[in-house]
C-alpha positions as CSV (number, residue, x, y, z in Angstrom):
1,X,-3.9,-15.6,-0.7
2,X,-2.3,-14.3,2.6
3,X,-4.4,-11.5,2.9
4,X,-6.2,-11.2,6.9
5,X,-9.9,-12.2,5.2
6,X,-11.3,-14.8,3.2
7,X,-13.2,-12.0,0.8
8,X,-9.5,-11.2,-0.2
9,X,-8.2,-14.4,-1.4
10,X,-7.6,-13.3,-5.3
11,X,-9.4,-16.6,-6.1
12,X,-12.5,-16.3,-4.0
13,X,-11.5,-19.6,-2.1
14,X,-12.7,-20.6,1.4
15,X,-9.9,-21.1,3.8
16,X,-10.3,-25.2,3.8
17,X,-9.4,-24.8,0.0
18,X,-6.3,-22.6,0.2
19,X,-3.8,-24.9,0.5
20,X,-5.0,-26.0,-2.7
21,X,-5.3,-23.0,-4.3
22,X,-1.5,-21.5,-2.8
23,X,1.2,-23.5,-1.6
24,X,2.5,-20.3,0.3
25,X,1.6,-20.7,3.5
26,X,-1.2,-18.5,3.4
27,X,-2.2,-16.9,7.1
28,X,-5.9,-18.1,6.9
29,X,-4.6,-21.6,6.7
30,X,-1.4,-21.5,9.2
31,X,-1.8,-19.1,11.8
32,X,1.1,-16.9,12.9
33,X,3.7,-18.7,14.4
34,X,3.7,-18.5,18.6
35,X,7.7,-17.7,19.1
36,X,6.7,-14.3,16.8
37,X,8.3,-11.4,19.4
38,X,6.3,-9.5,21.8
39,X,9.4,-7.6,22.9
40,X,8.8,-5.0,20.2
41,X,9.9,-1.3,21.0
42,X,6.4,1.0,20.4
43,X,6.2,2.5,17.1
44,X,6.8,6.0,16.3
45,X,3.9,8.6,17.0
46,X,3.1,12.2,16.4
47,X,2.2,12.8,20.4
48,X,5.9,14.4,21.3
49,X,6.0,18.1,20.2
50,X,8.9,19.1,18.6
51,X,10.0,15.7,17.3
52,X,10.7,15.4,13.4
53,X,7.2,13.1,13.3
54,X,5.0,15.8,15.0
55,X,6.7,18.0,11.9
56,X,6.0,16.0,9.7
57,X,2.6,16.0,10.3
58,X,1.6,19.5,11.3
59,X,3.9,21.3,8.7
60,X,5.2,18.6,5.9
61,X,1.6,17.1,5.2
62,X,-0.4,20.3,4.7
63,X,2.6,22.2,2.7
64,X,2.3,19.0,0.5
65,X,-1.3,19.2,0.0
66,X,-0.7,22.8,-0.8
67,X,1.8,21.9,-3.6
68,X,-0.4,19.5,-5.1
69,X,-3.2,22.2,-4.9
70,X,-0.4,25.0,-6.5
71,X,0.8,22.3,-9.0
72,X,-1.6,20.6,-10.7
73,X,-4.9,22.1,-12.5
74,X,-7.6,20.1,-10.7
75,X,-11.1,21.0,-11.1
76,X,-12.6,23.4,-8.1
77,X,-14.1,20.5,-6.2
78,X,-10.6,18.2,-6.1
79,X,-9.0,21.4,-4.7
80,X,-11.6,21.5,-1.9
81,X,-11.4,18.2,-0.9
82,X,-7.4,18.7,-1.0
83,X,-8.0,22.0,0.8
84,X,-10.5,20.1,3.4
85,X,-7.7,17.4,3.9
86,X,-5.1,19.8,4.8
87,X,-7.0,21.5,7.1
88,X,-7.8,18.2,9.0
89,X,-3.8,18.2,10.2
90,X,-3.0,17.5,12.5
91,X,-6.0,17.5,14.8
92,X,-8.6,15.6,12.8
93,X,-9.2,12.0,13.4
94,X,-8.5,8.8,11.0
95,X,-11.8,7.7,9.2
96,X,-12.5,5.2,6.4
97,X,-11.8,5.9,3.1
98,X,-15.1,7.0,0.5
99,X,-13.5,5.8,-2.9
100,X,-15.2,2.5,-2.3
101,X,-15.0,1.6,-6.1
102,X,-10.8,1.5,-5.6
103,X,-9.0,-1.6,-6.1
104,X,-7.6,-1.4,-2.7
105,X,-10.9,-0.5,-1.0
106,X,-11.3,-3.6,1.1
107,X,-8.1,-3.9,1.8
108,X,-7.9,0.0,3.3
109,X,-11.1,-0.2,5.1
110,X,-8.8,-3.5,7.1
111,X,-6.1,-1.7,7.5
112,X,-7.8,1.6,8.6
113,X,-10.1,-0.2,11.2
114,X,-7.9,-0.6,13.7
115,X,-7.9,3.5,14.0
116,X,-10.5,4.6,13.5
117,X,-11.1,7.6,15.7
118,X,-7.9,8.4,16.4
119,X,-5.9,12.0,15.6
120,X,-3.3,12.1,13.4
121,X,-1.0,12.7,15.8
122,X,-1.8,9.4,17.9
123,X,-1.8,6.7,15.1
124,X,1.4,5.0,14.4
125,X,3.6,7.2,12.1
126,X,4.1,4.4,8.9
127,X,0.4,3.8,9.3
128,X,-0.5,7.5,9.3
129,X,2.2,8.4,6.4
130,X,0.8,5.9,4.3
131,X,-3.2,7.0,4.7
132,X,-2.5,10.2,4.5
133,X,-1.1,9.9,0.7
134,X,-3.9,7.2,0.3
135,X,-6.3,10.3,1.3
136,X,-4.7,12.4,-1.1
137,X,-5.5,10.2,-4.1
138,X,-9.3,9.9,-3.0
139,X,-9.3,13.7,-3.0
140,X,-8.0,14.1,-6.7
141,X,-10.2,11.3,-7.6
142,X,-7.8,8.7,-9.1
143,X,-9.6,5.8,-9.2
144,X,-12.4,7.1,-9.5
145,X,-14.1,7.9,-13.6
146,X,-13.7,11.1,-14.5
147,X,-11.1,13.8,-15.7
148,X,-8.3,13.4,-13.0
149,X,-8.5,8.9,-13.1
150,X,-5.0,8.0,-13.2
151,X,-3.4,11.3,-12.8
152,X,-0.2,11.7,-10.8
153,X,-0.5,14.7,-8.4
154,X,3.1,14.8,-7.6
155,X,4.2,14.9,-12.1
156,X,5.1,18.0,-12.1
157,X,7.6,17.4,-9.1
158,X,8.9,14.3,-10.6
159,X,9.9,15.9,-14.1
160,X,11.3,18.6,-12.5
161,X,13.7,16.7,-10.2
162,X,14.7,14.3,-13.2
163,X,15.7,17.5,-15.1
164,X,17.4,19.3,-12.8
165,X,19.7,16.4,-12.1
166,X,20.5,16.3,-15.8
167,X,24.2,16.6,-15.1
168,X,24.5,14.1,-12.3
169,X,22.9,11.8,-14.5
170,X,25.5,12.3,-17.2
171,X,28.1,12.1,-14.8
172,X,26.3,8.5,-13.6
173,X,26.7,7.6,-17.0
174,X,29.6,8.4,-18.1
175,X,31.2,6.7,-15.0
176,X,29.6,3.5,-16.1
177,X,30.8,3.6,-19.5
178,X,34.5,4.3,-18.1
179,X,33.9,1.1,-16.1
180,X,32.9,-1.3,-19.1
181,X,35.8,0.0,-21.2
182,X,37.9,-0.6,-18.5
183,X,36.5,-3.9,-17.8
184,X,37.3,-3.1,-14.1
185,X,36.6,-5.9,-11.8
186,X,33.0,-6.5,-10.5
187,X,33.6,-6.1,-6.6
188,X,35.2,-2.6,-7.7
189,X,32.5,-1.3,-9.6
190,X,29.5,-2.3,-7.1
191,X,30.9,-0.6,-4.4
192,X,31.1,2.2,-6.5
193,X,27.3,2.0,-7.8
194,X,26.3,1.2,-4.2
195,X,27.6,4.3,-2.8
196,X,25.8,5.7,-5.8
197,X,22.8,4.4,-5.0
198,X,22.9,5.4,-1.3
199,X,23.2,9.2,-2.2
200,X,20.5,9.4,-4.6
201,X,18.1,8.7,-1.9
202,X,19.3,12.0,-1.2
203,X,16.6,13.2,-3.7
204,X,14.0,12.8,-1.8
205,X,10.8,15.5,-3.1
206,X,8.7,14.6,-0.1
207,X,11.6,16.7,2.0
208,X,13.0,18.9,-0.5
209,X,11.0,20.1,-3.8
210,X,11.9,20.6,-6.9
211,X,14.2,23.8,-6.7
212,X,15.4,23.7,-3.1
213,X,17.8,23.3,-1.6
214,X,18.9,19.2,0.1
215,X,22.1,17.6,1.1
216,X,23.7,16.2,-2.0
217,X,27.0,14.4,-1.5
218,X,26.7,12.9,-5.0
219,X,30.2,12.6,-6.3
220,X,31.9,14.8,-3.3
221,X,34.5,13.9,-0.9
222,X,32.4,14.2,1.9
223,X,30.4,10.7,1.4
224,X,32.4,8.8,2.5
225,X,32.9,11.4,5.9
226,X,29.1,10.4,6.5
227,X,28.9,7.2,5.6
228,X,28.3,5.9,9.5
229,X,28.0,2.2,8.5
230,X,29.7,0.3,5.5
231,X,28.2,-3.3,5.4
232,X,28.8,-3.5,1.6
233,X,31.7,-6.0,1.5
234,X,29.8,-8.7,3.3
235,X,26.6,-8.5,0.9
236,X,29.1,-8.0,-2.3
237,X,30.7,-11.4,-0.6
238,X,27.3,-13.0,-0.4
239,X,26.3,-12.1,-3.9
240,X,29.9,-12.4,-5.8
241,X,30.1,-16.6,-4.3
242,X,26.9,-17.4,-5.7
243,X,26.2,-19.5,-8.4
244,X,23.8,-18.6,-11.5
245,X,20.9,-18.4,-11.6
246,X,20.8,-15.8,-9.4
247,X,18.0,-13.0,-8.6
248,X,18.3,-9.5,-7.1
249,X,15.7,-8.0,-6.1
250,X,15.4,-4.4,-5.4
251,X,13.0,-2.1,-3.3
252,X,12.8,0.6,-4.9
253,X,12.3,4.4,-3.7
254,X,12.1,7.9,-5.0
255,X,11.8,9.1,-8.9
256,X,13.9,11.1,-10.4
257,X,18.1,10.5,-9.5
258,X,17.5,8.1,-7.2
259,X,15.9,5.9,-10.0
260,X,18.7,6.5,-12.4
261,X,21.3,6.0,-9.9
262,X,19.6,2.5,-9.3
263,X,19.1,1.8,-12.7
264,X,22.9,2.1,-13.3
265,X,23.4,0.3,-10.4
266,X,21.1,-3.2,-12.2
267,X,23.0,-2.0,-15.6
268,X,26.1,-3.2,-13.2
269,X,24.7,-6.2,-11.8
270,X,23.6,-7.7,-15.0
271,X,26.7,-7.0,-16.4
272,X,28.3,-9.6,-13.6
273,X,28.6,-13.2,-14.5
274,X,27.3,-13.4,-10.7
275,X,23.2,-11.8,-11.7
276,X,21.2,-13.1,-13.8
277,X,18.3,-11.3,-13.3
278,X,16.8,-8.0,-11.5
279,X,13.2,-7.6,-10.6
280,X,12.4,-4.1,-9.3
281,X,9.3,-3.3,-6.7
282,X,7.7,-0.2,-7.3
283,X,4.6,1.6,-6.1
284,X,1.4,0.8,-7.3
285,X,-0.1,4.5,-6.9
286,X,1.6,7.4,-6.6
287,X,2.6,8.6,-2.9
288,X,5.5,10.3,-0.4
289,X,5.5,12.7,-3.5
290,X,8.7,11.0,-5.5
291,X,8.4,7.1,-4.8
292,X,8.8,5.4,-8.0
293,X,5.6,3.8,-10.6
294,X,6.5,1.3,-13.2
295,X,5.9,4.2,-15.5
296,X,8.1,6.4,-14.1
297,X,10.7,3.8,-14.7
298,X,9.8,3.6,-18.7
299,X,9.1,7.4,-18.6
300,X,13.1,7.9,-17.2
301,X,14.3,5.8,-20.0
302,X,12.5,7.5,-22.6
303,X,13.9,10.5,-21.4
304,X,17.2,9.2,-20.9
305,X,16.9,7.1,-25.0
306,X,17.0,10.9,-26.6
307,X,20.1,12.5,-24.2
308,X,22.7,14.1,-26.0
309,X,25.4,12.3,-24.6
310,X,26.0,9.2,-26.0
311,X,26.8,6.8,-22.5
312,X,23.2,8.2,-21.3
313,X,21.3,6.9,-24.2
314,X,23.7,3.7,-24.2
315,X,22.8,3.0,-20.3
316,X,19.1,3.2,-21.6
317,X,19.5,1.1,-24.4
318,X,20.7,-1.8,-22.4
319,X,17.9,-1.8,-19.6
320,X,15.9,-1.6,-22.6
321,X,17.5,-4.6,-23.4
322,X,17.5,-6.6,-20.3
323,X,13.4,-5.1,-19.8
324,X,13.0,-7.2,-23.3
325,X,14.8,-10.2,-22.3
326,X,13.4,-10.5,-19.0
327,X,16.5,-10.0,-17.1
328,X,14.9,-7.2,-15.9
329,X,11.3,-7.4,-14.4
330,X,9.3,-4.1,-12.8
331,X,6.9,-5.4,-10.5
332,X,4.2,-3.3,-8.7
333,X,1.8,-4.4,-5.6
334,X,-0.6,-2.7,-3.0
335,X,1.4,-4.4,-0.7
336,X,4.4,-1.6,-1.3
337,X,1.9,1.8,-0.5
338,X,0.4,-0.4,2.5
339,X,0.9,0.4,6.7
340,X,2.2,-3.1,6.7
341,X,5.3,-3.1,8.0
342,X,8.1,-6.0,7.3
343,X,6.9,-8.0,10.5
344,X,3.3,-8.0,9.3
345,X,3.9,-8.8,5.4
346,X,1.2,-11.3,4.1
347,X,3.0,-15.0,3.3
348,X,2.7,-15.1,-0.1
349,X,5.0,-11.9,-0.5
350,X,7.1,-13.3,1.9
351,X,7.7,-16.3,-0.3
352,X,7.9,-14.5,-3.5
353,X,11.1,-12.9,-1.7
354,X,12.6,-16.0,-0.8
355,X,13.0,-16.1,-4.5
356,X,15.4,-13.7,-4.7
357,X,19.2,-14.3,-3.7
358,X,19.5,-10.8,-2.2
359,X,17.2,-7.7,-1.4
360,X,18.7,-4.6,-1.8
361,X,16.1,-1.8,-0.3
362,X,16.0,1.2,-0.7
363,X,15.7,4.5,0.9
364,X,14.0,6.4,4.4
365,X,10.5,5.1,3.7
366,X,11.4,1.1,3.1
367,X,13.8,1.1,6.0
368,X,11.3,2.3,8.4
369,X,9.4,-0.6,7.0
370,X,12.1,-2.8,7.8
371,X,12.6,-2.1,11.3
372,X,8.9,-1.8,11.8
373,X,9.3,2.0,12.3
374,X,10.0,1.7,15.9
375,X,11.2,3.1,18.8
376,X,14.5,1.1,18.6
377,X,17.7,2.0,20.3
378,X,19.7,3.2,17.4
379,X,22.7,1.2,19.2
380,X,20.5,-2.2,19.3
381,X,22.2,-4.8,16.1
382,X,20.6,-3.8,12.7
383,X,20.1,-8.2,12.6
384,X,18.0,-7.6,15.8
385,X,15.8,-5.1,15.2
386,X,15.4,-6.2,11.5
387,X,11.7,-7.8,10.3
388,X,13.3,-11.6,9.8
389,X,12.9,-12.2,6.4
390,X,13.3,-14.8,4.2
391,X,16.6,-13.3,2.3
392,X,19.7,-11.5,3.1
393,X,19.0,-8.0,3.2
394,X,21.6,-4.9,2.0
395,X,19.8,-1.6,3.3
396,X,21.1,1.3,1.1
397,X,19.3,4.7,3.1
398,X,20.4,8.1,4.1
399,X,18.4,8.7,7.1
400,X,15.3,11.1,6.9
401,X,13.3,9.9,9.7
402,X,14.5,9.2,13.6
403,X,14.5,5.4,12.8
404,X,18.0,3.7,13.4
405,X,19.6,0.2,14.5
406,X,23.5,-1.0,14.3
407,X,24.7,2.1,14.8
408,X,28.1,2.4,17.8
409,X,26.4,3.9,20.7
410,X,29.7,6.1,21.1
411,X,28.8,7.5,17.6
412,X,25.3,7.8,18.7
413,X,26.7,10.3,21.3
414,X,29.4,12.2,19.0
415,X,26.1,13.1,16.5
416,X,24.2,14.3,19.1
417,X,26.7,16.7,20.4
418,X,27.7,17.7,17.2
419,X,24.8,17.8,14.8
420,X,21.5,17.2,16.6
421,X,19.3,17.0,13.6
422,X,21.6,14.3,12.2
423,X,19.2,11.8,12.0
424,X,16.5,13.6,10.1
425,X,18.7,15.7,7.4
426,X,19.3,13.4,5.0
427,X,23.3,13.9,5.2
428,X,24.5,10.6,7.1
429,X,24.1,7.3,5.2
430,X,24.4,3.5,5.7
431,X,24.7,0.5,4.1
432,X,23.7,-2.2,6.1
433,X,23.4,-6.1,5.5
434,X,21.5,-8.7,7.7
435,X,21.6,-12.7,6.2
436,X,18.4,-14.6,5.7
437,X,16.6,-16.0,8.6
438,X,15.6,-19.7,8.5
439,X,12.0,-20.3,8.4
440,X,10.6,-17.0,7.9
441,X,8.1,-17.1,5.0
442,X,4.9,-16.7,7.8
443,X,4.3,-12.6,9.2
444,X,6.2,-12.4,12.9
445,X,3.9,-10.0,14.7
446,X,1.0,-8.6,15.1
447,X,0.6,-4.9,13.7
């Protein structure tokens, strides 16, 4: 239920029988509400020359393809349909997907109506980031039978990144075992896992490959220097006053650091008496090159099980633990590698968040999801221009993409003068927080 057509309600059901069927306020029963906003800023677009988003898709697309081509022995034909693909940016035009055997066929050939037609350049950005790795997979063929079903393109990228950050991670590690002997006092060691969390999306292999150089302020002095908002004391004040059971739930971003550094960061909630349990929402294919599968999560602990230093394969033995227990819970959905941005999610995810005591999301990708990858003015309140959603929200993101809310205007103007690119570089990072808003389990606004 809550998908935009009767053929997509999992059971098969006719709307008159889907309040039956789902007590979530499925969309085919209860229409979208009339007070949903119609102020909306207009969503980013590859039209403006020059801008990061016209980059992105005239340079960062096709260089991907290429490393997919250079890293991964596909059979001729997948490398000319990869070749075919790349060669279609920027100026080719949106068309429906051809893997109609897919899972998410039906759903795709919604999503892409809509544009049809259109250039790469003129459909909405999130929409046109999201197809774009959607066409990559029906060019290697994975979900389709045959000898590339199921493969990752972007493997060889992930294992790299995980191995290169081998002594971050033991660093990570170590940290939390320093805690628990310590015993040091909750508040204390979230804020120091959140700030851990926030520059592991740093690691981010859609920008920077494997072997390149990024921004990395992991364990430096000069986080905290571009940290431009610190909302973490009012989530940790949220989450520390309630009472068990509790759930966290966590949106989950990029492979590689960025996983481990949220993994330690769950180790750390589930070892407050405040969390009781941590259900994690992954991707559901592979796509932007790093974002996290359930099996990259069991892949990263396998790896991390036989480490030679004994607080890595402790950290892995107790999300091993909670994973066994069910204090830990890896979820996956298409909704998560859709162009449906927070405003537009179908009810019955909507009201599987409002299970969850607090969201934590994470990373570039989910926070231009958020805020509906819009044309905001990066001074308007992060509460404002935030999807309203049915639990308080604590955004951990370093910023990759010229998306932004909550942020001074004066500060605005001091980052312009003094570091123009600052809001596509990856070096400045927030952590924001936004409460729950009443009553909103039902999608806000049309896409």
């Amino acid at each position: 239920c809550g998908f935009a057509t009767v053929s997509l309600c999992p059971n098969g059901l006719p709307p008159q029988a889907l309040a039956e069927c789902c007590p979530l306020d499925c969309p085919l029963c209860c229409p979208v509400p009339t007070s949903a906003r119609t102020d909306l800023p207009l969503p980013l677009r590859g039209t403006e020359p020059g801008s990061f988003t016209h980059r992105t898709i005239a340079e960062r697309w096709p260089r991907i393809a290429g490393r997919v081509i250079d890293e991964n022995a596909f059979p001729s034909p997948v490398n000319a349909r990869l070749q075919a693909l790349r060669e279609d940016l920027p100026e080719g035009a949106i068309r429906p997907l051809t893997d109609e055997e897919a899972p998410d066929a039906a759903l795709w050939a919604e999503w892409v109506a809509p544009h049809q037609g259109k250039g790469w350049l003129e459909a909405p950005w999130f929409f046109g980031e999201t197809y774009f790795y959607r066409r990559l997979l029906e060019a290697t063929g994975y979900f389709q039978d045959g000898p590339t079903r199921q493969q990752d393109p972007f493997t060889y990228q992930k294992e790299a990144g995980l191995a290169e950050a081998a002594d971050d991670i033991e660093a990570l590690a170590e940290g939390r075992a320093a805690a628990r002997a310590q015993e040091k006092a909750p508040r204390t060691v979230l804020q120091g896992l959140l700030r851990a969390a926030l520059w592991g999306n740093q690691a981010d292999l859609s920008m920077w490959a494997a072997g390149e150089d990024g921004p990395n302020h992991r364990g430096t002095d000069r986080a905290e220097e571009h940290l431009l908002v610190d909302d973490s004391a009012a989530a940790l004040d949220h989450l520390l006053a309630l009472e068990p059971p509790t759930r966290v739930d966590l949106w989950a971003d990029n492979a590689g650091f960025e996983l481990v550094s949220d993994l330690a960061l769950i180790d750390g909630l589930l070892d407050t008496e405040a969390v009781t349990q941590v259900v994690v929402h992954l991707k559901g294919h592979p796509t932007f090159v790093s974002d996290a599968l359930v099996d990259d999560v069991h892949a990263t602990l396998d790896r991390l099980t036989t480490a030679h230093t004994d607080a890595v394969r402790a950290l892995a033995e107790r999300l091993r633990a909670a994973l066994a227990d069910g204090r830990l819970r890896l979820r996956d959905a298409w909704v998560w590698t859709s162009p449906l941005r927070a405003r537009e999610l179908p009810a019955h995810t909507r009201a599987e968040l409002a299970r969850a005591d607090l969201l934590i999301s994470k990373g570039d990708a989910n926070y231009r999801r958020l805020l509906g990858d819009r044309q905001w003015d990066f001074a308007t309140p992060f509460a404002e221009a935030l999807a309203p959603l049915p639990v308080p929200v604590l955004a951990l993101r370093t910023l990759k993409a010229e998306v932004a809310a909550g942020l001074p205007a004066a500060q605005v103007r001091r980052l312009n003068d003094a570091e123009p690119d600052w809001a596509v570089n990856g070096r400045w990072g927030v952590l924001q927080y936004a409460p729950a808003v009443p009553d909103a389990r039902r999608p806000t606004a049309a896409p």
